[in-house]
C-alpha positions as CSV (number, residue, x, y, z in Angstrom):
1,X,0.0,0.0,0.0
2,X,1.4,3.5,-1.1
3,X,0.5,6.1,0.7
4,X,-1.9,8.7,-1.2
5,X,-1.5,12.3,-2.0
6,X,-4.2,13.1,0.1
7,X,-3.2,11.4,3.1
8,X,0.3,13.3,2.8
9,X,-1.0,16.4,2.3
10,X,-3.4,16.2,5.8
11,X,0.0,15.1,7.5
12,X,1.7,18.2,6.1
13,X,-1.5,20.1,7.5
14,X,-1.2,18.3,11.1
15,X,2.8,19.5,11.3
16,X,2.0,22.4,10.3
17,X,-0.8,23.3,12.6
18,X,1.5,21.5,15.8
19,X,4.6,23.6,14.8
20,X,2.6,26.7,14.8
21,X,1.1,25.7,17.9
22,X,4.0,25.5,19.7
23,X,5.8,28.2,18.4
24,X,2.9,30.2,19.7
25,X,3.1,28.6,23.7
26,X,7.1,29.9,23.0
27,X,5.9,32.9,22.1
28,X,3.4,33.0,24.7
29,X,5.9,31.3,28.0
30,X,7.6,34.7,27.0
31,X,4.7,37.3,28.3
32,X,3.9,37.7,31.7
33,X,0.6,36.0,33.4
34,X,-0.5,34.5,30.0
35,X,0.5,30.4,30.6
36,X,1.4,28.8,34.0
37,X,3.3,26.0,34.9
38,X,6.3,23.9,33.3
39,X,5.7,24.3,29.3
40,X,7.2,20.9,27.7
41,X,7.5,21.0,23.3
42,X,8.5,18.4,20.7
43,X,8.8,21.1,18.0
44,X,11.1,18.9,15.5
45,X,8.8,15.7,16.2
46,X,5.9,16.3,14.5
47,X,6.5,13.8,11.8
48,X,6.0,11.2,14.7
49,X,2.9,12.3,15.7
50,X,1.3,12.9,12.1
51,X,3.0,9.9,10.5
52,X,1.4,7.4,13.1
53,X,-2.1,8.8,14.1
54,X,-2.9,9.2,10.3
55,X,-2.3,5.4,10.3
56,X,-5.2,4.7,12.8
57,X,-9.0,4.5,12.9
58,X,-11.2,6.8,15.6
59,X,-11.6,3.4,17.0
60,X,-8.1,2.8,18.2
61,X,-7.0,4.4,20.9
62,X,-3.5,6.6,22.1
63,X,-1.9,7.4,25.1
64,X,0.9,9.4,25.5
65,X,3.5,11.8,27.2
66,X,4.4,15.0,28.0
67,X,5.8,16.1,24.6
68,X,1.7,15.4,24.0
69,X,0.6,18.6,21.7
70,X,1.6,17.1,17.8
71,X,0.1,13.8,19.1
72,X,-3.5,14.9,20.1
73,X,-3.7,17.4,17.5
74,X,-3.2,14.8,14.8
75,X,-5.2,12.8,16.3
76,X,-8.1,15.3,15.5
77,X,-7.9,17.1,18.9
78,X,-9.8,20.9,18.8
79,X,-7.0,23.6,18.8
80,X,-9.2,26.2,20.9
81,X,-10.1,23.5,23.9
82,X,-6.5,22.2,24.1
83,X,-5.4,26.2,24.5
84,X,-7.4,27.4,26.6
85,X,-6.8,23.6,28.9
86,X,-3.2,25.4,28.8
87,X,-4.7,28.4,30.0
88,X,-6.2,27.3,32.5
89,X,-9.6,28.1,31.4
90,X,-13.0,26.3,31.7
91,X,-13.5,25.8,28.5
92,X,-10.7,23.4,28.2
93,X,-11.0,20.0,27.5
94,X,-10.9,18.7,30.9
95,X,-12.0,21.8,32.7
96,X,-8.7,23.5,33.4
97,X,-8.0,20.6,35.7
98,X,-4.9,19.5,33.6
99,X,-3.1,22.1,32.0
100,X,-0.5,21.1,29.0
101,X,0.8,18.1,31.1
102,X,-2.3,15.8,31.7
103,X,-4.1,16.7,28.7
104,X,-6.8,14.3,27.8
105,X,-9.2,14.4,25.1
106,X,-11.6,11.0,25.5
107,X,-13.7,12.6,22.3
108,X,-10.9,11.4,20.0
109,X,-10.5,8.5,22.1
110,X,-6.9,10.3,23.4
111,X,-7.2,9.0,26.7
112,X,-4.3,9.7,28.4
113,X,-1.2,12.3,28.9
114,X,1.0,11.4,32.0
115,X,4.0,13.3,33.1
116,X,5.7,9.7,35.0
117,X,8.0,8.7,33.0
118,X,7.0,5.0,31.6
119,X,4.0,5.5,33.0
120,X,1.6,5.2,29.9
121,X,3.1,1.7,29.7
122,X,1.0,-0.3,31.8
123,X,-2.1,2.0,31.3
124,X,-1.9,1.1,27.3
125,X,-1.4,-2.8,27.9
126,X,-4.2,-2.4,30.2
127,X,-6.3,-0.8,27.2
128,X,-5.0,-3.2,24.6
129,X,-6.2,-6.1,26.8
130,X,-9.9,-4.5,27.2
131,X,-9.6,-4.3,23.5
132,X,-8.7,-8.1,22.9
133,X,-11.0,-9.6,25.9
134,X,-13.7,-7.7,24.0
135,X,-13.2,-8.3,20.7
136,X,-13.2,-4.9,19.1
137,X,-11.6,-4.5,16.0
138,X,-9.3,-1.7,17.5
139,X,-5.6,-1.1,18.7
140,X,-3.8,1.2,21.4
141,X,-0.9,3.1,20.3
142,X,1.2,4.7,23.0
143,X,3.7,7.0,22.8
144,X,6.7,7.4,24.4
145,X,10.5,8.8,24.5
146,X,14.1,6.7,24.7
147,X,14.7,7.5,28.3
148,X,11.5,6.1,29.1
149,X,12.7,2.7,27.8
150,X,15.1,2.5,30.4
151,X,12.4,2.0,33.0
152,X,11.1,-1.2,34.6
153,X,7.4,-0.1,33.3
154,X,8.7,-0.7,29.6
155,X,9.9,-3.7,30.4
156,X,6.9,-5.4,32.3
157,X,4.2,-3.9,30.3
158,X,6.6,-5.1,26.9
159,X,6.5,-8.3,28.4
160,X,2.7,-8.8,29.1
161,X,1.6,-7.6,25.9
162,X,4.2,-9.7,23.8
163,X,3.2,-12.7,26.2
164,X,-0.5,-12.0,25.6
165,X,-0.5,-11.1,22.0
166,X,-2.6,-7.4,22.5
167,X,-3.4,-5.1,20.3
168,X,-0.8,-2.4,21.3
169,X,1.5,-0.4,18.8
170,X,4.6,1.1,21.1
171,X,5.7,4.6,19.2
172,X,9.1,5.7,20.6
173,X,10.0,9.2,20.1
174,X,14.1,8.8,20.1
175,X,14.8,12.6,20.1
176,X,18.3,11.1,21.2
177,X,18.0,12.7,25.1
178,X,16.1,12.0,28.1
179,X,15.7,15.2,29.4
180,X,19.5,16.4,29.5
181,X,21.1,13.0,29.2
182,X,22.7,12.1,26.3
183,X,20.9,8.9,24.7
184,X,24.7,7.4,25.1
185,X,24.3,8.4,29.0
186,X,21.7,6.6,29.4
187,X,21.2,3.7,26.9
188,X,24.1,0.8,26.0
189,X,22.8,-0.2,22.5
190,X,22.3,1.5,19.7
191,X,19.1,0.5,18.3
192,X,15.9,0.3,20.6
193,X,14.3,-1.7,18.1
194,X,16.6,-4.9,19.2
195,X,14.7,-4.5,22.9
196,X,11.7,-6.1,20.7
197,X,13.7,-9.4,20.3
198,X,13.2,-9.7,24.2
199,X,9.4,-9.5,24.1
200,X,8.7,-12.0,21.1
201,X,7.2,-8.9,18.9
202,X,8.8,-7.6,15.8
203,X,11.0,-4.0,16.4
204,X,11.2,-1.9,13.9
205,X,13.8,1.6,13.5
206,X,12.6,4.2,10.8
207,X,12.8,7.9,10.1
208,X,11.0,10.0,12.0
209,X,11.4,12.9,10.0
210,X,9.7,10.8,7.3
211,X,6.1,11.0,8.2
212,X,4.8,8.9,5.6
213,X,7.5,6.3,6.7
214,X,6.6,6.2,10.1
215,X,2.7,6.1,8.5
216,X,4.0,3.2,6.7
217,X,5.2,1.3,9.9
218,X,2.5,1.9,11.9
219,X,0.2,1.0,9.2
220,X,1.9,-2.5,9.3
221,X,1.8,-2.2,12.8
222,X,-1.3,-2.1,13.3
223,X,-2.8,-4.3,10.7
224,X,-0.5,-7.3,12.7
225,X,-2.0,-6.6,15.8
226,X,-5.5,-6.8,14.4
227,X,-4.7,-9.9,12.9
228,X,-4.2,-11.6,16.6
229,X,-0.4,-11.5,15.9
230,X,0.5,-9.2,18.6
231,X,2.0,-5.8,19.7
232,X,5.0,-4.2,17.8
233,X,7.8,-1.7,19.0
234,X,8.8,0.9,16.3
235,X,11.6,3.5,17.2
236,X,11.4,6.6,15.2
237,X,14.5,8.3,15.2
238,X,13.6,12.2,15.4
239,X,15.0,15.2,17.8
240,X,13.7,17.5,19.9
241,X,15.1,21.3,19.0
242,X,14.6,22.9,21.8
243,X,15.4,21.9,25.2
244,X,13.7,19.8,27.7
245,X,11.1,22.6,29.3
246,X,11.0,26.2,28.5
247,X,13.6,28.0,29.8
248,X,16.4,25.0,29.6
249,X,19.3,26.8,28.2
250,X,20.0,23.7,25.9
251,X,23.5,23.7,27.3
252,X,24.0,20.2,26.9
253,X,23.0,20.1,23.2
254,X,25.5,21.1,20.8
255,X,24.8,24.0,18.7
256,X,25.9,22.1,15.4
257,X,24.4,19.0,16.6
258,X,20.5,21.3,16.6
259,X,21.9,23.1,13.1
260,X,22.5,19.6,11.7
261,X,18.8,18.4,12.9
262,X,17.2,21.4,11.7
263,X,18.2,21.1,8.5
264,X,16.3,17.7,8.2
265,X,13.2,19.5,9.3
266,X,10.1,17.2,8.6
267,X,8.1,20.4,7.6
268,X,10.3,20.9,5.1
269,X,11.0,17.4,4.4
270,X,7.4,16.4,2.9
271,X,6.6,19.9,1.6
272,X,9.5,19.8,-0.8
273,X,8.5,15.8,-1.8
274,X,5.0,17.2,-2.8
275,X,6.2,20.2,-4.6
276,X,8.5,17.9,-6.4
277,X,6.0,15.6,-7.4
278,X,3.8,18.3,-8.5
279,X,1.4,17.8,-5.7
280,X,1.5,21.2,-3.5
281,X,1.9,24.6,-5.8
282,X,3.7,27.4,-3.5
283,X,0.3,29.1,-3.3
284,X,-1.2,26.4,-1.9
285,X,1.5,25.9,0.5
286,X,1.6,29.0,1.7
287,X,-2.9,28.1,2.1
288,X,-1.9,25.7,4.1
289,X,0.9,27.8,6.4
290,X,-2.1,30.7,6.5
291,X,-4.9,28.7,7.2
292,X,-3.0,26.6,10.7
293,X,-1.7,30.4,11.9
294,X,-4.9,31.6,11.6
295,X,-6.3,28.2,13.6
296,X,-3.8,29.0,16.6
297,X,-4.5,32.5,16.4
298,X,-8.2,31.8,16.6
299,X,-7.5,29.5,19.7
300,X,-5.5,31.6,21.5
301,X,-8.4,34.4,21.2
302,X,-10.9,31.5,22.2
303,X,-8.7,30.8,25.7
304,X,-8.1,34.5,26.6
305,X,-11.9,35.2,26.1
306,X,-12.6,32.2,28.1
307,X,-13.7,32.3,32.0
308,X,-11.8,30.7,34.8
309,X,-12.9,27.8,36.4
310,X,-14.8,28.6,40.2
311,X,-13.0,27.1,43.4
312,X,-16.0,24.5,43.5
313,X,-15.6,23.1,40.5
314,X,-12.8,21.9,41.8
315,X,-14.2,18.9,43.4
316,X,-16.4,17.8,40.4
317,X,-15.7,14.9,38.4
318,X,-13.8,13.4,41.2
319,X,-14.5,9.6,41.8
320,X,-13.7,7.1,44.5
321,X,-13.2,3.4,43.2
């Protein structure tokens, strides 16, 4: 299966609308009172995010991590309710409750943002085996960076699903650090993909800066697990340009090392493969830049207009098991 000029040109659309997004929370960490709280990007990811969630059906189901914004708005997430969650605002999609850290958006079936580290691990082979034991024709995809590999989480959950055969497609971002530890600091091999071997599921190590490749793998990905023939590990190898949280002086990343990445920009990347192929004119790319600016500009109104949350609702849509 190739994958169509349409489908590329809505993950061009997807990058384009996270990178603006982000750019605009930058912009916006900058200005005093406007966002609280630790602000956590993967501008330079976005091909993961796009590449993947294009390869799934509303049916299937992600969960992911902090670096959550590219993921959950290719996954069909509303711009203007994940701003003004980041706000802090009511209208938010879970209230104001979560800010950018614990977003959730259960309307796209996005059920899950943690901040723990390997902690969407068991959560997702918990899904995928609700998804087997009742026989929906649906997968769990979660999401997750290289230095979360290195916890005992990966390595449990890994196990159960390999051992079970569920329906769970494990996306790592390998952005090469795990928050300002080298990937060499912290990992002893050099492919994550091996890790797989360990589990009894295929591992896979593509491109991703190539969203159509990593669309392609998870593609595959997918249609293996709905075939009963179990989960799959795909690394995507990508980077992260800017540092851990805002206001990380990046110290620890070499400035030719972010040049070098940069220049591989996935933005870039599939917007020069279309033009080449004579499927995106320059007027209709710069549509497409126009038309995402104008979406994140339009969000960003949406969340400043928006009220705050009152101290009682504070204590709704809190449960006791």
């Amino acid at each position: 299966m190739t994958v169509s000029t349409q489908q590329r040109l809505e993950m061009l659309r997807t990058m384009l609308l996270a990178r603006r997004f982000e750019e605009t929370l930058t912009e916006l960490c900058q200005q005093p009172d406007k966002i609280h709280g630790m602000m956590i990007l993967a501008t330079g990811q976005e091909a993961v995010g796009s590449g993947a969630c294009a390869a799934l059906s509303p049916a299937d189901v992600i969960v992911t991590n902090h670096r959550s914004h590219h993921h959950l708005l290719a996954r069909g997430a509303d711009p203007k309710a994940l701003m003004a969650e980041i706000f802090g605002r009511r209208t938010g999609c879970n209230k104001g409750k979560s800010g950018t850290l614990h977003l959730a958006v259960p309307e796209v079936n996005a059920l899950c943002t943690t901040t723990v580290v390997g902690g969407g691990f068991p959560i997702a082979t918990g899904l995928g085996f609700a998804q087997q034991y009742r026989g929906e024709a649906a997968v769990t995809a979660c999401f997750f960076g290289d230095g979360a590999t290195s916890e005992g989480s990966f390595h449990e959950a890994l196990n159960l699903a390999g051992l079970w055969r569920l329906p769970v497609v494990f996306v790592c971002e390998n952005n090469r650090y795990a928050a300002a530890q080298g990937y060499d600091e912290h990992t002893p091999i050099e492919s994550l993909a091996t890790r797989a071997d360990a589990y009894g599921m295929p591992g896979e190590q593509v491109d991703g800066n190539d969203a159509p490749a990593v669309f392609e793998a998870t593609r595959r990905a997918r249609e293996r697990a709905l075939a009963g023939a179990g989960p799959t590990l795909i690394e995507c190898m990508t980077y992260r340009w800017r540092g851990h949280g805002e206001g990380d002086p990046q110290r620890y990343q070499p400035a030719e090392e972010i040049a070098a990445w940069k220049a591989r920009c996935p933005i870039e990347r599939l917007s020069e493969t279309l033009r080449a192929h004579g499927e995106l004119s320059d007027a209709e790319l710069d549509d497409l830049r126009a038309s995402t600016a104008a979406a994140v500009a339009e969000a960003v109104r949406f969340a400043e207009e928006s009220p705050w949350p009152e101290p009682h609702e504070a204590l709704e849509d809190v449960w006791v098991a």
